[in-house]
NUGUDREN-71031 format. One line per 5 residues: number of its first residue (from 0); for each residue x, y, z of N, C-alpha, C, O. Coordinates in nm, 3 decimals, decimal comma. Example, Ala and Ser with C-alpha at 12.3 -4.5 7.8 and 13.67 -1.06 7.14 Angstrom:
NUGUDREN-71031
0> 1,319 -0,569 0,780 1,230 -0,450 0,780 1,320 -0,330 0,780 1,424 -0,332 0,846 | 1,285 -0,225 0,708 1,367 -0,106 0,714 1,290 0,003 0,787 1,341 0,114 0,804
END
This chain:
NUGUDREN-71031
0> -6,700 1,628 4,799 -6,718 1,762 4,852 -6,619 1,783 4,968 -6,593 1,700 5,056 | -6,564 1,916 4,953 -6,483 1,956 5,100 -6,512 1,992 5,149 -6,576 2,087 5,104 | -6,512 1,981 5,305 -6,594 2,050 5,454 -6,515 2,137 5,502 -6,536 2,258 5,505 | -6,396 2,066 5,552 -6,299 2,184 5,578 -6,152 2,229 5,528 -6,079 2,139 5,486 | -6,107 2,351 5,530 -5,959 2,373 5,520 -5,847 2,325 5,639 -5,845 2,307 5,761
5> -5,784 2,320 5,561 -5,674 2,318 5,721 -5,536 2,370 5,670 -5,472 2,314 5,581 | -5,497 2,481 5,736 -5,440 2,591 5,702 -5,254 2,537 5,812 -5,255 2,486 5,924 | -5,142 2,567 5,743 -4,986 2,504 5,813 -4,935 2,628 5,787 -4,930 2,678 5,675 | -4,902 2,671 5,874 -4,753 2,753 5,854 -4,652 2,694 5,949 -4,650 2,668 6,070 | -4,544 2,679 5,814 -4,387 2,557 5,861 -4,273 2,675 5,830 -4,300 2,750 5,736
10> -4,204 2,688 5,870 -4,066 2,757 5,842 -4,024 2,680 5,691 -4,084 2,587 5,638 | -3,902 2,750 5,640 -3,940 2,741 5,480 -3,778 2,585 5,506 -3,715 2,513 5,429 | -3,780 2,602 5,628 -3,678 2,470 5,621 -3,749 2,331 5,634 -3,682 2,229 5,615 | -3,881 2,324 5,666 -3,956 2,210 5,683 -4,008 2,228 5,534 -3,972 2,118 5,493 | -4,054 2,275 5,449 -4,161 2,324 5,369 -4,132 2,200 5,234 -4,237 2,161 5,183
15> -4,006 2,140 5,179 -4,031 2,031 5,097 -4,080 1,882 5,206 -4,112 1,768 5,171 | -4,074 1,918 5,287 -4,070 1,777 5,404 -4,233 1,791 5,367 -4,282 1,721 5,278 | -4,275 1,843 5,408 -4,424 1,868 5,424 -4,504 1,843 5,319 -4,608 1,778 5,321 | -4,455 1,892 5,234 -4,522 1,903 5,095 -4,506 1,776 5,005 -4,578 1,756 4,908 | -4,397 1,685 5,049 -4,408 1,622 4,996 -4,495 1,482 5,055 -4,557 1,393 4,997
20> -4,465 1,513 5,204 -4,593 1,435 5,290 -4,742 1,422 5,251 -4,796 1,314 5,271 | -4,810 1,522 5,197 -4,936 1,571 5,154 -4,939 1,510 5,006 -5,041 1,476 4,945 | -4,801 1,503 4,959 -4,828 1,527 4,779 -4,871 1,354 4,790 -4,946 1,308 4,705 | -4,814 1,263 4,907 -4,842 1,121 4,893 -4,933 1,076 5,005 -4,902 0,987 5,084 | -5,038 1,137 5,007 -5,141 1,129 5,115 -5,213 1,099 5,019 -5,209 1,170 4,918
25> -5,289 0,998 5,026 -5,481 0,951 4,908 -5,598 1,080 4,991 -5,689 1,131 4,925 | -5,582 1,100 5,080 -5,667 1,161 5,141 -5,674 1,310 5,105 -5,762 1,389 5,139 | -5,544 1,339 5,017 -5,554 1,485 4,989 -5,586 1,533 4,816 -5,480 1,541 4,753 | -5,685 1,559 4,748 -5,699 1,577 4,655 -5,637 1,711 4,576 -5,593 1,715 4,462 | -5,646 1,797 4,653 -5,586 1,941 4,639 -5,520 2,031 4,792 -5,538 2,019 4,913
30> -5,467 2,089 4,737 -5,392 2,159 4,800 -5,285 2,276 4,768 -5,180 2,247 4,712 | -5,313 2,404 4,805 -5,170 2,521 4,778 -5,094 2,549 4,902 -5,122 2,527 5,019 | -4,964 2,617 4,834 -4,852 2,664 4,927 -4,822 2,782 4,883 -4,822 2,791 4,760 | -4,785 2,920 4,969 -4,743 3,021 4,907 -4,681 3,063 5,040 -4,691 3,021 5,155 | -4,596 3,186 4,966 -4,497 3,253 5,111 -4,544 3,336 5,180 -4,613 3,424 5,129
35> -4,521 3,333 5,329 -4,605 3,475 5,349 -4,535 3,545 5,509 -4,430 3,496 5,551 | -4,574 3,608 5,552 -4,508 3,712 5,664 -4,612 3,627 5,777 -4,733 3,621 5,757 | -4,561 3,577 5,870 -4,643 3,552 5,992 -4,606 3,576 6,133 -4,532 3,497 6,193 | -4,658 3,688 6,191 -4,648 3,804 6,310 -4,717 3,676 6,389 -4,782 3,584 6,340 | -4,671 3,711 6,573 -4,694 3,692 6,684 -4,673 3,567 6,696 -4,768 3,519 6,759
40> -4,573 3,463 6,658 -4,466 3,379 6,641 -4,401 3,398 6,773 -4,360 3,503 6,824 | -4,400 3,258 6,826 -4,295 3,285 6,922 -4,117 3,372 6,911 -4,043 3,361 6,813 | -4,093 3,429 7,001 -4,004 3,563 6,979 -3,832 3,431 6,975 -3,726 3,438 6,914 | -3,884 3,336 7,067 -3,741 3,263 7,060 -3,763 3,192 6,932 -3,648 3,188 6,889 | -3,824 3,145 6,860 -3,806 3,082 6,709 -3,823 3,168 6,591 -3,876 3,128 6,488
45> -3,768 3,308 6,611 -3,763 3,425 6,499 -3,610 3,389 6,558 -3,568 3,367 6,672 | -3,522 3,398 6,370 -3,389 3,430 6,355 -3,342 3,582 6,376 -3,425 3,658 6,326 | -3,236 3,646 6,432 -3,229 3,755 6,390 -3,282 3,865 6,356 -3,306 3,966 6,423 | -3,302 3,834 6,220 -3,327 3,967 6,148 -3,509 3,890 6,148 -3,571 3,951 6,234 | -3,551 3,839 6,117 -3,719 3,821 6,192 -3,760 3,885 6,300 -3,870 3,939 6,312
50> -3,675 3,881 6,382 -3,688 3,969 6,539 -3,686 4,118 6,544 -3,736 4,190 6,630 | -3,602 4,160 6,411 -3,626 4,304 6,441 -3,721 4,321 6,344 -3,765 4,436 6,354 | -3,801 4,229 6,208 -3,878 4,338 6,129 -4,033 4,270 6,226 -4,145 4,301 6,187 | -4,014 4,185 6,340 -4,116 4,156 6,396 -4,224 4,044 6,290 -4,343 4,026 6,314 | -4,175 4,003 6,213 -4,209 3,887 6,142 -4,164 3,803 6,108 -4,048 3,832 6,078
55> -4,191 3,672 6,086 -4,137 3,516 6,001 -4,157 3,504 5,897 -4,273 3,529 5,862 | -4,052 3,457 5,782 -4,142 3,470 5,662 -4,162 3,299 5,675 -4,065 3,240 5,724 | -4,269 3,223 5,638 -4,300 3,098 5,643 -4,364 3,041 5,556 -4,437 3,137 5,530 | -4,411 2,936 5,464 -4,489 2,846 5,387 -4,607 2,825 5,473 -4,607 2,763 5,579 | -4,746 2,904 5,393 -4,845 2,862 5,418 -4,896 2,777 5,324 -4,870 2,776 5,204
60> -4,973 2,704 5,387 -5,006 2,598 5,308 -5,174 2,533 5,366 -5,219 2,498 5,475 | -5,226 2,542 5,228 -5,384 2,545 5,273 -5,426 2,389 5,178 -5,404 2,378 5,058 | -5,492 2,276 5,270 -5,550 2,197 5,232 -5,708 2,171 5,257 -5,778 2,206 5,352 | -5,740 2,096 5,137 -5,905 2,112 5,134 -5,922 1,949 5,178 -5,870 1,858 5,113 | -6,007 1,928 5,308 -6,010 1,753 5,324 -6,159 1,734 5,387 -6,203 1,804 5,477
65> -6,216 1,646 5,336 -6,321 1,596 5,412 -6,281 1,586 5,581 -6,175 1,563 5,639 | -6,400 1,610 5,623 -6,397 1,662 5,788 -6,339 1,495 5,844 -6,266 1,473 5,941 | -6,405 1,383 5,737 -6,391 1,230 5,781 -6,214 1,203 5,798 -6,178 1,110 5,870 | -6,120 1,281 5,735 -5,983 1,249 5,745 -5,919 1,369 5,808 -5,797 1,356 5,799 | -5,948 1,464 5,858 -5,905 1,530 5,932 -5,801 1,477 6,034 -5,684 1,513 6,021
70> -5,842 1,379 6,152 -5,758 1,309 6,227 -5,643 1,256 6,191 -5,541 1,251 6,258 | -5,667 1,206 6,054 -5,553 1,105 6,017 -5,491 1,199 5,987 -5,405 1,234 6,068 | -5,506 1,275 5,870 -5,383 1,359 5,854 -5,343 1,468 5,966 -5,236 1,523 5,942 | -5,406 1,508 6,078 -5,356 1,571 6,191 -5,238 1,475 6,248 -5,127 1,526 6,255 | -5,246 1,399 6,270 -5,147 1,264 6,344 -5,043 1,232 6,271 -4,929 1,224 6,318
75> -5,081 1,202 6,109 -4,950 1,201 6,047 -4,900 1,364 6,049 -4,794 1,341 5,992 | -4,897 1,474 6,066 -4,855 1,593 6,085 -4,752 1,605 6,230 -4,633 1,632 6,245 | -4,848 1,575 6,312 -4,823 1,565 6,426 -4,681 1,472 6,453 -4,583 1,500 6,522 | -4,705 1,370 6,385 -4,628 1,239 6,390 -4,456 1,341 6,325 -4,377 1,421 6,374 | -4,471 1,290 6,227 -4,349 1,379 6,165 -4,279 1,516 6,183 -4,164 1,549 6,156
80> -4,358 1,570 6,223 -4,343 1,741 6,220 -4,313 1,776 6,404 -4,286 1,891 6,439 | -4,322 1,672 6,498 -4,353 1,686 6,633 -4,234 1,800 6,700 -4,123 1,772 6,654 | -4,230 1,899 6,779 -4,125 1,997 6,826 -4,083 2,092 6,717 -3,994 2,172 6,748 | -4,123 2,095 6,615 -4,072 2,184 6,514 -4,143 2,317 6,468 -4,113 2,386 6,370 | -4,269 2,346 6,587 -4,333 2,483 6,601 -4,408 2,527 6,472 -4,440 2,645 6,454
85> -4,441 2,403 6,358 -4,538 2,403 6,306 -4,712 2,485 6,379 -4,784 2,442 6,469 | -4,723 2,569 6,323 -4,914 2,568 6,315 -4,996 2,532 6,267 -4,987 2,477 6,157 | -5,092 2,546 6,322 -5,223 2,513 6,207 -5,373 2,540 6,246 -5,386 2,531 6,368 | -5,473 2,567 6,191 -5,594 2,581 6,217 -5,658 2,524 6,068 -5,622 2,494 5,955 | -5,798 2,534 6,169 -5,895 2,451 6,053 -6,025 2,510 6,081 -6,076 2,519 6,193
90> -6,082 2,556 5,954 -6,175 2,640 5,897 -6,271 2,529 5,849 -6,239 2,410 5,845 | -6,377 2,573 5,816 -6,497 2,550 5,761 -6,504 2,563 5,580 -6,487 2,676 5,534 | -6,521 2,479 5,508 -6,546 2,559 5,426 -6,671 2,547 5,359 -6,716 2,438 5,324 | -6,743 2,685 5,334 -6,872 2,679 5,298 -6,937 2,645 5,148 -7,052 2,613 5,120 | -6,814 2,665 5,058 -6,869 2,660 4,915 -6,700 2,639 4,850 -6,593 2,694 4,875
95> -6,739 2,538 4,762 -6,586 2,525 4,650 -6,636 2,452 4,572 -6,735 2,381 4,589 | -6,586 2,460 4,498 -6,618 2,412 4,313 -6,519 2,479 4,196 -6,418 2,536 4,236 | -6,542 2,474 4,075 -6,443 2,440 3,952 -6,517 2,543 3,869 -6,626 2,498 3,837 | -6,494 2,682 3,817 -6,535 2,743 3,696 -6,513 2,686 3,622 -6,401 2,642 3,598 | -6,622 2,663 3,554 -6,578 2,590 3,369 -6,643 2,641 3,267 -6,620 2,599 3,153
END
């Protein structure tokens, strides 16, 4: 069962680094990535043209992990990814399962 999410937005220049970090983690059973617009980003790590449409476009990326490995994979995140203005938050999750 999964307890919580834990939600990354990486600039799309980190985004195979990352992904492939996760893809060789035991601790991660599932996980998605998709593109998306992310506002109120620090103004000095928007390129250019980010600065004037007032958004980043970035790789979000949502993993489902028992609350018990949370740490570890925060640290290996942390570890690798350190100064590179990665985010992240972590949600609850209340219900997940498999239509069949």
């Amino acid at each position: 069962m999964h307890e919580i999410c834990l939600t990354l937005l990486c600039p799309s220049t980190l985004e195979e680094k990352l992904l492939d970090m996760l893809l060789i983690s035991p601790e991660i059973n599932m996980f998605t990535s998709s593109q998306t617009a992310a506002h109120g980003l620090s103004h000095a790590r928007l390129n250019a043209s980010e600065q004037v449409l007032g958004r980043a476009f970035v790789t979000q990326i949502q993993v489902l992990l028992l609350l018990k490995d949370q740490a570890l994979i925060l640290t290996k995140v942390q570890q690798q990814f350190s100064g590179t203005g990665l985010r992240y938050w972590i949600t609850p999750v209340i219900a997940a399962g498999e239509i069949v």
